[in-house]
PyMOL Python script that loads the backbone (N, CA, C, O; Angstrom):
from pymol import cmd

cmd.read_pdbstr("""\
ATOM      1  N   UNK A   1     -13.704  -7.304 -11.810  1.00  0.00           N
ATOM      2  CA  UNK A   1     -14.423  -6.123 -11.362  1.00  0.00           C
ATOM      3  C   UNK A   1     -15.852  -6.118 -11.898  1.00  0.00           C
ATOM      4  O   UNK A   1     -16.804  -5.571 -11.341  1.00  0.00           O
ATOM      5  N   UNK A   2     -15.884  -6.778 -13.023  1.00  0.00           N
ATOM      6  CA  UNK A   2     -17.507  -7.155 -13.714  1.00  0.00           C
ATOM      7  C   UNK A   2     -18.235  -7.443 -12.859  1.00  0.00           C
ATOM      8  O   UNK A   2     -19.239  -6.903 -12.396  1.00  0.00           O
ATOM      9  N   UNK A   3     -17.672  -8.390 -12.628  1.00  0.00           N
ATOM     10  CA  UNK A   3     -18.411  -9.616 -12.233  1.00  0.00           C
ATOM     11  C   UNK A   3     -18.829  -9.425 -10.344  1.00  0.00           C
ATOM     12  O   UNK A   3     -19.562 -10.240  -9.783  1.00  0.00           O
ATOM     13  N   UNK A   4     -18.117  -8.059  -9.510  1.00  0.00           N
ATOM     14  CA  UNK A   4     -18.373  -7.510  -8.489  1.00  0.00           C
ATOM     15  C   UNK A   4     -19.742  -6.765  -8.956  1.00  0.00           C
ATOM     16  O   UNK A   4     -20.822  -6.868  -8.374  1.00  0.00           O
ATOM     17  N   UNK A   5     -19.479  -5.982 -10.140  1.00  0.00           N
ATOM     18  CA  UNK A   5     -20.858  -5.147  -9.914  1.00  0.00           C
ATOM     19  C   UNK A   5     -21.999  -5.624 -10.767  1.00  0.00           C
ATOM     20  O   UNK A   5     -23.015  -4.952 -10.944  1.00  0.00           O
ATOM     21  N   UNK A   6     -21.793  -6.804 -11.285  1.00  0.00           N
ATOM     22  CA  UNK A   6     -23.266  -7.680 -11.466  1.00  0.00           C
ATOM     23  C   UNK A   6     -23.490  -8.098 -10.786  1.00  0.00           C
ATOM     24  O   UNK A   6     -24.697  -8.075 -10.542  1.00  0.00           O
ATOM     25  N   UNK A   7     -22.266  -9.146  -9.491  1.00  0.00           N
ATOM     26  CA  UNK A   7     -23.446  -9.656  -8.037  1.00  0.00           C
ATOM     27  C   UNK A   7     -24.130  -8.611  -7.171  1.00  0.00           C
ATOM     28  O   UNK A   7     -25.167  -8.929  -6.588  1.00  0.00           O
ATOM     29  N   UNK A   8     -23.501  -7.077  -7.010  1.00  0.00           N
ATOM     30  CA  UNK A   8     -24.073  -6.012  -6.367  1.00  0.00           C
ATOM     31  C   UNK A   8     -25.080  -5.956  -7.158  1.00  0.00           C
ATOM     32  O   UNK A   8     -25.947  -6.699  -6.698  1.00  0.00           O
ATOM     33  N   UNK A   9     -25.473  -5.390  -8.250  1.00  0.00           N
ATOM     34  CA  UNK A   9     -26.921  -5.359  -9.185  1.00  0.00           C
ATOM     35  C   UNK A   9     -27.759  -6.433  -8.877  1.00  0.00           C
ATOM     36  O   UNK A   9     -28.971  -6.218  -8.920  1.00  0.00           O
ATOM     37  N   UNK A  10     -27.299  -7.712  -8.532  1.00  0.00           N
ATOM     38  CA  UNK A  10     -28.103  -8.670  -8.609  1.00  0.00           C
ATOM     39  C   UNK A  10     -29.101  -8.949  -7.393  1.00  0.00           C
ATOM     40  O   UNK A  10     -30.206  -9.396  -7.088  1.00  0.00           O
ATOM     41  N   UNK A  11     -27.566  -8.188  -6.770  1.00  0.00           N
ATOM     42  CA  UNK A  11     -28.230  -8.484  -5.076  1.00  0.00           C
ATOM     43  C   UNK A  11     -28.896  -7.165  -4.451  1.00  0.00           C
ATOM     44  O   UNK A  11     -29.841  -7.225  -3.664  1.00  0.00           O
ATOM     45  N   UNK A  12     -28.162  -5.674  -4.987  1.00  0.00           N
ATOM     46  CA  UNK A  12     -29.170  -5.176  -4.607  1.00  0.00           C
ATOM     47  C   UNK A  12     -30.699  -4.887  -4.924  1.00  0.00           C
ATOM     48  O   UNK A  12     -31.552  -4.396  -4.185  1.00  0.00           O
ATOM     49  N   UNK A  13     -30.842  -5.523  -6.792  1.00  0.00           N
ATOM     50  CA  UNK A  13     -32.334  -6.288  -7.027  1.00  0.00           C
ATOM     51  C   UNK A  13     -32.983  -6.842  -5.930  1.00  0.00           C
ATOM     52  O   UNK A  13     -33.707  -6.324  -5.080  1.00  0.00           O
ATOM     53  N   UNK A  14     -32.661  -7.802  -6.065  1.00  0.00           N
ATOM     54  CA  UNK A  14     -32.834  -8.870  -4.494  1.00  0.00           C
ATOM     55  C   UNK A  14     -33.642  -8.603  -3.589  1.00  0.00           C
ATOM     56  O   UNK A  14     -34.714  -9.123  -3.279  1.00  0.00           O
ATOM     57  N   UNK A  15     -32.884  -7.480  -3.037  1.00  0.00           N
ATOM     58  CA  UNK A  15     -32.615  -6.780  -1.901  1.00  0.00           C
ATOM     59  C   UNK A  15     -34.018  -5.767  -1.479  1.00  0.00           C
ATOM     60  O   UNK A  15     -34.547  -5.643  -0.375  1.00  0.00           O
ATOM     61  N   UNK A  16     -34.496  -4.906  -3.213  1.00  0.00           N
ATOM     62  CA  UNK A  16     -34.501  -3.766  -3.324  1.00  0.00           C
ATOM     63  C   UNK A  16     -34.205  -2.678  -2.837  1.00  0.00           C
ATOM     64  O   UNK A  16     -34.907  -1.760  -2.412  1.00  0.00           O
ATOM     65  N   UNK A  17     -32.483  -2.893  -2.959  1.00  0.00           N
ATOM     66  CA  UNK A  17     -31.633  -1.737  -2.472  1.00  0.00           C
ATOM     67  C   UNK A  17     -31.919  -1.532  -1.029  1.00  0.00           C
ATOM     68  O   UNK A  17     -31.232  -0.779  -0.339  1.00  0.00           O
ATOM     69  N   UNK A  18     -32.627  -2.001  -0.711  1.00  0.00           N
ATOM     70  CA  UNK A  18     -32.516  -1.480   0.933  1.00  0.00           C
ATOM     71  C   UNK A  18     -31.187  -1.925   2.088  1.00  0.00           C
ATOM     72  O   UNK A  18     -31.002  -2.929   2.776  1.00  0.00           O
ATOM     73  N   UNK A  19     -30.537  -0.847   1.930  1.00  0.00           N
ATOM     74  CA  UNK A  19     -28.910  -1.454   2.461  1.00  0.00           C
ATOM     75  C   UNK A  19     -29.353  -1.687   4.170  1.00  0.00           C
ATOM     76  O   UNK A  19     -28.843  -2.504   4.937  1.00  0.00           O
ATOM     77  N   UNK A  20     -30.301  -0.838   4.435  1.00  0.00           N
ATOM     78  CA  UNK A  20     -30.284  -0.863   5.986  1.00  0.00           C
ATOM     79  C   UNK A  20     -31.447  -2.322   6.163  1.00  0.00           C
ATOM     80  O   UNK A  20     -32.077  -2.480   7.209  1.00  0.00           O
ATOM     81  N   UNK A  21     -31.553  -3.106   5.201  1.00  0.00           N
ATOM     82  CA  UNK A  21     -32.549  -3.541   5.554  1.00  0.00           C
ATOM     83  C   UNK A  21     -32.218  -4.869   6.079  1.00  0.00           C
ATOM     84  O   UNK A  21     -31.006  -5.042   6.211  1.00  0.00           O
ATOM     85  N   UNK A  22     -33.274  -6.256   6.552  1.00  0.00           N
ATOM     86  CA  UNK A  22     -32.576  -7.095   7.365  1.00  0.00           C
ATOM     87  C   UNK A  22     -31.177  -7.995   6.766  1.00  0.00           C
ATOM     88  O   UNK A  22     -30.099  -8.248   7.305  1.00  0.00           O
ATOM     89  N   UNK A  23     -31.719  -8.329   5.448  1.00  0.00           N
ATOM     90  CA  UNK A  23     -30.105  -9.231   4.296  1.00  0.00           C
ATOM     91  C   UNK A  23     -28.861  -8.518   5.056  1.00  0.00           C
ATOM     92  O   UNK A  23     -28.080  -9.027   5.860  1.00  0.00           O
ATOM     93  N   UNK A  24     -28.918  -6.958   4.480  1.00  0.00           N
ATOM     94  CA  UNK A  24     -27.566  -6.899   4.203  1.00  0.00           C
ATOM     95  C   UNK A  24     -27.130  -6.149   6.379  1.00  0.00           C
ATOM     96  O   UNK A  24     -26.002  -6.130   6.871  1.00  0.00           O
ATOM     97  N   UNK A  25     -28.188  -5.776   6.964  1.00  0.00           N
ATOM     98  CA  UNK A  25     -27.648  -5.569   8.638  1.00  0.00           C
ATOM     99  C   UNK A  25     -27.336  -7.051   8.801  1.00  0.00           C
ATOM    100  O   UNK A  25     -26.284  -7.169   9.430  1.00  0.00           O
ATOM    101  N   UNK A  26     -27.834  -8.153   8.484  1.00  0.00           N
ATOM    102  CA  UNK A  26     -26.902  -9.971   8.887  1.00  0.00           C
ATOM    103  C   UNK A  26     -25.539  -9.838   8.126  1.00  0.00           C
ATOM    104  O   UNK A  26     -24.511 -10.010   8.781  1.00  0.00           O
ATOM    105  N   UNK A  27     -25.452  -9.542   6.769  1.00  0.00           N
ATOM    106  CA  UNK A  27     -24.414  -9.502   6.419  1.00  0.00           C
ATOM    107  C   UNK A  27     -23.609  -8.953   6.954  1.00  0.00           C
ATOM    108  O   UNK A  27     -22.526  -9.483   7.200  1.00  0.00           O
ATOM    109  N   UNK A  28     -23.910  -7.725   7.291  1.00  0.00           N
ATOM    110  CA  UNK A  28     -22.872  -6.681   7.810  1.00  0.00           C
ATOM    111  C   UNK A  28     -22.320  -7.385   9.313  1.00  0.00           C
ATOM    112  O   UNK A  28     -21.302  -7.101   9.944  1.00  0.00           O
ATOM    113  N   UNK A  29     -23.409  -8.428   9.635  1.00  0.00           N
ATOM    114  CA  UNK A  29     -22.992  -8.614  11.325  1.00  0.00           C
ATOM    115  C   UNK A  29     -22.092  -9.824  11.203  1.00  0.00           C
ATOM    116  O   UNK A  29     -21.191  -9.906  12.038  1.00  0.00           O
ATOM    117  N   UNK A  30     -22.189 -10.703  10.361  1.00  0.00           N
ATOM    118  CA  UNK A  30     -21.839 -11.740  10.229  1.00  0.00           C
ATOM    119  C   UNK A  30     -20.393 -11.574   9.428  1.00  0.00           C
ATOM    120  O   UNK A  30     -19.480 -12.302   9.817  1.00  0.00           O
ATOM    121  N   UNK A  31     -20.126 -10.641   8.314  1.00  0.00           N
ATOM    122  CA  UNK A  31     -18.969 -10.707   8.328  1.00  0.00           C
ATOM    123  C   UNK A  31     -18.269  -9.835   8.865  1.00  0.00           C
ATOM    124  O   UNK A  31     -17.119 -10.128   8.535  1.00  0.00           O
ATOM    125  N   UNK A  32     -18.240  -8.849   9.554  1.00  0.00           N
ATOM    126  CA  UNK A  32     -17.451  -7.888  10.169  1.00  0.00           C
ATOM    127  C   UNK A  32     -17.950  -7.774  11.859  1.00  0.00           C
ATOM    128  O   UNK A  32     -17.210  -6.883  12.278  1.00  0.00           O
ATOM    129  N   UNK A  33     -18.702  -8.160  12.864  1.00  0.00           N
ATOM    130  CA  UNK A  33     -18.859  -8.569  13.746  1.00  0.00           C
ATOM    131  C   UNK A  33     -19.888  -7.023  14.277  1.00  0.00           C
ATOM    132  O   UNK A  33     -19.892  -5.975  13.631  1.00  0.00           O
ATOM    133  N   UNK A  34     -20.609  -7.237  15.456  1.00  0.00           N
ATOM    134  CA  UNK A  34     -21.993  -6.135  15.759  1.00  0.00           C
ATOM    135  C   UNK A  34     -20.789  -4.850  16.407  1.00  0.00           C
ATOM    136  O   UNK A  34     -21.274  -3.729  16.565  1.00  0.00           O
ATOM    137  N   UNK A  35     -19.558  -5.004  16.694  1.00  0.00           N
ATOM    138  CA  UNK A  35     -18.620  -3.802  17.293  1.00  0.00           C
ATOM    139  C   UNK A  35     -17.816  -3.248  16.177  1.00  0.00           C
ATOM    140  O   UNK A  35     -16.736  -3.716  15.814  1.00  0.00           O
ATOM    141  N   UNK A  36     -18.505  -2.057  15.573  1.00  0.00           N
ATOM    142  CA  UNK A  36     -17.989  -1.445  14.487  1.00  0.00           C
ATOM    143  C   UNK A  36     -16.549  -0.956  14.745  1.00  0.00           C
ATOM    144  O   UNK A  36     -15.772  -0.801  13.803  1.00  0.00           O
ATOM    145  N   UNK A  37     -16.161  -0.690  16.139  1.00  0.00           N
ATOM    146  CA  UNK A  37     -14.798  -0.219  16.770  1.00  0.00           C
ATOM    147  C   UNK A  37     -14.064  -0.629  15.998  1.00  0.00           C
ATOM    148  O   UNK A  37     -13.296   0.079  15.346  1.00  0.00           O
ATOM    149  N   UNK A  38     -14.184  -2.275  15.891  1.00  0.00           N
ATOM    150  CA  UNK A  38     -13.539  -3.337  15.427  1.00  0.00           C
ATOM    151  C   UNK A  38     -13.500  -4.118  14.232  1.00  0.00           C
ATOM    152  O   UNK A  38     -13.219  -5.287  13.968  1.00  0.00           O
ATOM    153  N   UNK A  39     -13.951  -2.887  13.446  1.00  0.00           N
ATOM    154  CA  UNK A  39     -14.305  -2.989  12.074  1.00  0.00           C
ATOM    155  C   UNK A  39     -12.966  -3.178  11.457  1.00  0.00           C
ATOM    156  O   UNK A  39     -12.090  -2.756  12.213  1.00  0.00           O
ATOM    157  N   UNK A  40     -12.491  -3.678  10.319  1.00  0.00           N
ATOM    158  CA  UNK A  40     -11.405  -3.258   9.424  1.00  0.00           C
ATOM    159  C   UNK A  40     -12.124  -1.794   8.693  1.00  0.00           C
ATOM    160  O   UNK A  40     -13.301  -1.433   8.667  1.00  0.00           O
ATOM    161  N   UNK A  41     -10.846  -1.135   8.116  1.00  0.00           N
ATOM    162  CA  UNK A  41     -10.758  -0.151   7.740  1.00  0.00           C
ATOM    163  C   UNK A  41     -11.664   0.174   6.497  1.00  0.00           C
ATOM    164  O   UNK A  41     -11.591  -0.696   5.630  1.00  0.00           O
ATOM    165  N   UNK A  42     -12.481   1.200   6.215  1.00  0.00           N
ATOM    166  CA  UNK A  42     -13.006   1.156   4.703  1.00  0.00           C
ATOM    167  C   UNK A  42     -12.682   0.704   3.684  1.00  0.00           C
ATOM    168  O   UNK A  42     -13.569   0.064   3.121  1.00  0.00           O
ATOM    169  N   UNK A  43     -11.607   0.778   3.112  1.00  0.00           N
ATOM    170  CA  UNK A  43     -10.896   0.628   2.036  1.00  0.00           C
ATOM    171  C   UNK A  43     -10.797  -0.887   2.132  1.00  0.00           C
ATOM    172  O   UNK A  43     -11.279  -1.449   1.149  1.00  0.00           O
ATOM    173  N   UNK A  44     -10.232  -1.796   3.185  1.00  0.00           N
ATOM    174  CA  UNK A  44     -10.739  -3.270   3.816  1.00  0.00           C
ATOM    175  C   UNK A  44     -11.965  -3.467   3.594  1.00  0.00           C
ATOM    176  O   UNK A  44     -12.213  -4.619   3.240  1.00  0.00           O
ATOM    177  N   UNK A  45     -13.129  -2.540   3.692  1.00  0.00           N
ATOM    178  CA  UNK A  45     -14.758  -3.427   3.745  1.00  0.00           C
ATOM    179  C   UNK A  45     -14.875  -3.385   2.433  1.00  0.00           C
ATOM    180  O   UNK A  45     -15.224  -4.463   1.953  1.00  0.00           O
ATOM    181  N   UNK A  46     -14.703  -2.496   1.651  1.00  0.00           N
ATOM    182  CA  UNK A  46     -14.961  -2.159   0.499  1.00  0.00           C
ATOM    183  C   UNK A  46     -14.684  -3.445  -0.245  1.00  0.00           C
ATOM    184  O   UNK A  46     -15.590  -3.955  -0.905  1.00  0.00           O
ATOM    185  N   UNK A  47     -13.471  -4.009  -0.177  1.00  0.00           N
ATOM    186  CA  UNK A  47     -12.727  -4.958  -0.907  1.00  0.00           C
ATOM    187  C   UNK A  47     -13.148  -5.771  -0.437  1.00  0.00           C
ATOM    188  O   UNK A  47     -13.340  -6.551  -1.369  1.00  0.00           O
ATOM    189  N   UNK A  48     -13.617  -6.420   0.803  1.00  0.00           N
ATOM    190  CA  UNK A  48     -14.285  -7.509   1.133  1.00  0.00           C
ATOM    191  C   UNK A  48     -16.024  -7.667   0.628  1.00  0.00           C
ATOM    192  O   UNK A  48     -16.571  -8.659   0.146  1.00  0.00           O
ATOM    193  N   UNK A  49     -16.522  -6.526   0.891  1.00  0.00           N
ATOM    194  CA  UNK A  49     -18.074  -6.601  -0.359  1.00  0.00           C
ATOM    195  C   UNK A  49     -17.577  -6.876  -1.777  1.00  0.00           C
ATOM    196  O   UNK A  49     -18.115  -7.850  -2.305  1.00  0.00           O
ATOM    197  N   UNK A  50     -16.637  -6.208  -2.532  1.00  0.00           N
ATOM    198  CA  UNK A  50     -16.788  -6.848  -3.675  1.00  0.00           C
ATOM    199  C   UNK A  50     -16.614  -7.939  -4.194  1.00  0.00           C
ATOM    200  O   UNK A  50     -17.044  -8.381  -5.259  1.00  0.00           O
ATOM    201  N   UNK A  51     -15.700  -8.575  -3.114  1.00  0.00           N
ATOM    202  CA  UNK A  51     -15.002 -10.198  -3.507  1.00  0.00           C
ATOM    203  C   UNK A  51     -16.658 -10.737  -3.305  1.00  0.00           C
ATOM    204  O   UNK A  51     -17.377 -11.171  -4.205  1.00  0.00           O
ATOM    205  N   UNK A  52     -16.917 -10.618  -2.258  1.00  0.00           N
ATOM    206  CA  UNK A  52     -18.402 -11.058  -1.835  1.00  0.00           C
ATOM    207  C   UNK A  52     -19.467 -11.251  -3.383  1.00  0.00           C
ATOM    208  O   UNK A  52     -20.007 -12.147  -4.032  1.00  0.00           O
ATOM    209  N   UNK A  53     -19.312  -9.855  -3.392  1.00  0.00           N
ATOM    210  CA  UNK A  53     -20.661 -10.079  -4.453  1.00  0.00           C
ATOM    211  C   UNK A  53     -20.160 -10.644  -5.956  1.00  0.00           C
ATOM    212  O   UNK A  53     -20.898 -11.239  -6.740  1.00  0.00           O
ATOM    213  N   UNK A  54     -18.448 -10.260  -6.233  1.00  0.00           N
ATOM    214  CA  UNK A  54     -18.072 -11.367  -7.408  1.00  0.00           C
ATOM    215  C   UNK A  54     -18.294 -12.660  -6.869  1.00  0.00           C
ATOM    216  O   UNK A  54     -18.927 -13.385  -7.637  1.00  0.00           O
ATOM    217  N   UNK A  55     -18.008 -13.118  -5.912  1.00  0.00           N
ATOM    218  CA  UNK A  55     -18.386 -14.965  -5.644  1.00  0.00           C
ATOM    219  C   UNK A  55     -19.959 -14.598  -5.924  1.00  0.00           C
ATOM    220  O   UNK A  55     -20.345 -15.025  -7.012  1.00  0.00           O
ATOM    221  N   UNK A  56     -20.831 -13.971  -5.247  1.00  0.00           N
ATOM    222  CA  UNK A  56     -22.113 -14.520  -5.572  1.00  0.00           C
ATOM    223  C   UNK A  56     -22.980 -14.296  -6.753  1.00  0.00           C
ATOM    224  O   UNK A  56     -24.148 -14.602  -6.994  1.00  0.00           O
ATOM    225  N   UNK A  57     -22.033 -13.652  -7.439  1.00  0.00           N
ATOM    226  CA  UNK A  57     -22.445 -13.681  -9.212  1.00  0.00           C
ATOM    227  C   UNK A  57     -21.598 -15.299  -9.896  1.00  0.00           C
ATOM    228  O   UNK A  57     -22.058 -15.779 -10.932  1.00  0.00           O
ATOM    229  N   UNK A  58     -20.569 -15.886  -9.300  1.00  0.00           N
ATOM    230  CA  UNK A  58     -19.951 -16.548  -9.807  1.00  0.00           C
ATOM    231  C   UNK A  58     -21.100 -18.237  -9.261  1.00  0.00           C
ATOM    232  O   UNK A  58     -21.576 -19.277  -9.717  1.00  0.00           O
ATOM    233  N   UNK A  59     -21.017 -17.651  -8.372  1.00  0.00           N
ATOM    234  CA  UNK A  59     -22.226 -18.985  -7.858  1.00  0.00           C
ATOM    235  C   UNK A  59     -23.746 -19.084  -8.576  1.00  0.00           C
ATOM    236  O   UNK A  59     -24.442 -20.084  -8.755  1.00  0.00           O
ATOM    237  N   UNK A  60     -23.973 -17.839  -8.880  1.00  0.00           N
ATOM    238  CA  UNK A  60     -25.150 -17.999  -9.746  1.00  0.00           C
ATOM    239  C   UNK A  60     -24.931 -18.356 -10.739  1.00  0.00           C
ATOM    240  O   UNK A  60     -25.781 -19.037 -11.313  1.00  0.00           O
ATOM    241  N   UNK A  61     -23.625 -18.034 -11.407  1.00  0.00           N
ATOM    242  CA  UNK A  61     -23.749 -18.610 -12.944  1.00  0.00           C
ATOM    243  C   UNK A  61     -23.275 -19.842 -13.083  1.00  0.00           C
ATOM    244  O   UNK A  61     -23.506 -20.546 -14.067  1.00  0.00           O
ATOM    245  N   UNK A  62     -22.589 -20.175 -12.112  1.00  0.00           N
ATOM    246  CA  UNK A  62     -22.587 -21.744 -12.052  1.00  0.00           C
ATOM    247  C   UNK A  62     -23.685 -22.937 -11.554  1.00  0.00           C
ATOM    248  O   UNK A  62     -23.737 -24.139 -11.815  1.00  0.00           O
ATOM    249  N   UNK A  63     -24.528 -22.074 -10.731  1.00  0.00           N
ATOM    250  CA  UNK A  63     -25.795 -23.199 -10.477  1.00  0.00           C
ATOM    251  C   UNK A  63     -26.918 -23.022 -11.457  1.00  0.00           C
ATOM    252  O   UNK A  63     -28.086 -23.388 -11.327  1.00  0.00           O
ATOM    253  N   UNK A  64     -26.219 -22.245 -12.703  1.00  0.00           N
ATOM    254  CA  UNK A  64     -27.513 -22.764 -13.553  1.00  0.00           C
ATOM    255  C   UNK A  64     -26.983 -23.895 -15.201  1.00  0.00           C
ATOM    256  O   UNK A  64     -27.853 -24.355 -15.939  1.00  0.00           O
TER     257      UNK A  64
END
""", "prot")
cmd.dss("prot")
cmd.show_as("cartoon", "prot")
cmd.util.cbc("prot")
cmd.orient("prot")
């Protein structure tokens, strides 16, 4: 669970928090598809961003 909300910190650094901004609207399209109908459920996205951002804290600390 750490290690979810240091890649979120890291990335919404990154980012500067701008959720609507272009990073995270690709993200959003790319892993959950442009027909929100057909979204999985919140509680589903939720858990799929955090695995997300624990791998991309786990990838940073391994490529250094």
């Amino acid at each position: 669970m750490l290690a979810s909300l240091l890649g979120l910190l890291r990335l919404g650094l990154a980012t500067r928090f701008r959720v609507n901004g272009a990073y995270w609207s690709w993200r959003k399209e790319t892993a959950f598809g442009n027909d929100s109908s057909k979204w999985p459920s919140a509680a589903a996205r939720l858990h799929a961003m955090l695995e997300y951002a624990a791998w991309s804290w786990r990838m940073r600390r391994h490529l250094k």
